[in-house]
N, C-alpha and C positions, 0 to 999 in steps of 0.2 A: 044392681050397684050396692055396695056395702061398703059402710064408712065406718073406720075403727080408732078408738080413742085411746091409749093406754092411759095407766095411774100409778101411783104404787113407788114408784122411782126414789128415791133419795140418798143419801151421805148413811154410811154404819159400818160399824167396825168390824176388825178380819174376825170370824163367827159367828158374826149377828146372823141375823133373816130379813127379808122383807118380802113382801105378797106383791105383786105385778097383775092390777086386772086390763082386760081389755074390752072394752064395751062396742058393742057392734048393733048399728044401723039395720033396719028390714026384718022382715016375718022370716027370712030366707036363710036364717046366720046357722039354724040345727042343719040345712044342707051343705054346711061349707067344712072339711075339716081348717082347724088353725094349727099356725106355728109362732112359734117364738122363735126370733134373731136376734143376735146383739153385733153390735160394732165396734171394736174399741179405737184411740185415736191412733193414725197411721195404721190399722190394720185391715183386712177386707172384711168383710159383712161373712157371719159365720151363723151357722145352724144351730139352735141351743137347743129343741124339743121340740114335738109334734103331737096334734091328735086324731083321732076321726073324728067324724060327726057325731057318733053313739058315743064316744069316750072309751070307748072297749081298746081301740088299741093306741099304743103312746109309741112314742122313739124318741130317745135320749139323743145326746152329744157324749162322748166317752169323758168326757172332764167335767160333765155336772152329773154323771151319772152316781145317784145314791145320794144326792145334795139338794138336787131339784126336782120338785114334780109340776107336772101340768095338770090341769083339771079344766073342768067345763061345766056351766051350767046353760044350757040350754034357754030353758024358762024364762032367764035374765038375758040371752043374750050375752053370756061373757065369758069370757076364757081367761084362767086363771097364771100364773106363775108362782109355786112356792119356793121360794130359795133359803133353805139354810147351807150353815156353813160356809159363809161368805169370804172369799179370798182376793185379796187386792188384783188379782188377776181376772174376776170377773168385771173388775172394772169396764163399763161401753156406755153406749145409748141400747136399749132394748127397743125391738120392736116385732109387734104380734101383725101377721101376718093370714088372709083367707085364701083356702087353696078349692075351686070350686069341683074337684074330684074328691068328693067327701069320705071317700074312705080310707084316700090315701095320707100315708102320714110322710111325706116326702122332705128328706133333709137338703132337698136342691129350691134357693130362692125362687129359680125361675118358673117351677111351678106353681106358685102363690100368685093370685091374681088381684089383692089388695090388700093396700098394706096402712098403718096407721103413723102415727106424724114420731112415735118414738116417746121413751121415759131413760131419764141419766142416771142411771146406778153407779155408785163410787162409793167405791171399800178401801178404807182407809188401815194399815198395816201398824 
């Protein structure tokens, strides 16, 4: 079982940044790779980035690609979201996600086997 918290969420304007962590429960989190999802309102839940477990391989979303990066620290348990260049469009709820096929870096939800309660990013134009 792994229990995941996100943070990082807030109000900021179109070019700002903000960091997105996500803290995770158990000894077990360096076997899981994570993803990051957002939701915006009325829209479906969509893929924004992924990692493995080593951190070696990543996978974008073609509209945060070169804007956002993912990272990991093991150690800590946490998986990271950097986002510059913030666009009223990435407006959603973000949520990080564990996929227990640690190396894959899968842009499909349904292989993510826990997910954390969500952070509201809102980028203001």
């Amino acid at each position: 079982q792994v229990q995941l918290v996100e943070s990082g969420g807030g109000l900021v304007q179109a070019g700002g940044s903000l960091r997105l962590s996500c803290g995770a429960s158990g000894r077990t989190f360096s076997r899981y790779a994570m993803g990051w999802f957002r939701q915006a309102p009325g829209k479906e839940r969509e893929f924004v980035a992924s990692i493995s477990w080593s951190g070696r391989i990543t996978n974008y979303a073609d509209s945060v690609k070169g804007r956002f990066t993912i990272s990991r620290d093991n150690a800590k348990n946490t998986v990271y979201l950097q986002m510059n260049s913030l666009q009223p469009e990435d407006t959603a709820v973000y949520y990080c996600a564990a996929n227990g096929f640690g190396s894959s870096v899968s842009t499909a939800g349904r292989h993510y086997d826990y997910w954390g309660q969500g952070t509201q990013v809102t980028v203001s134009s």
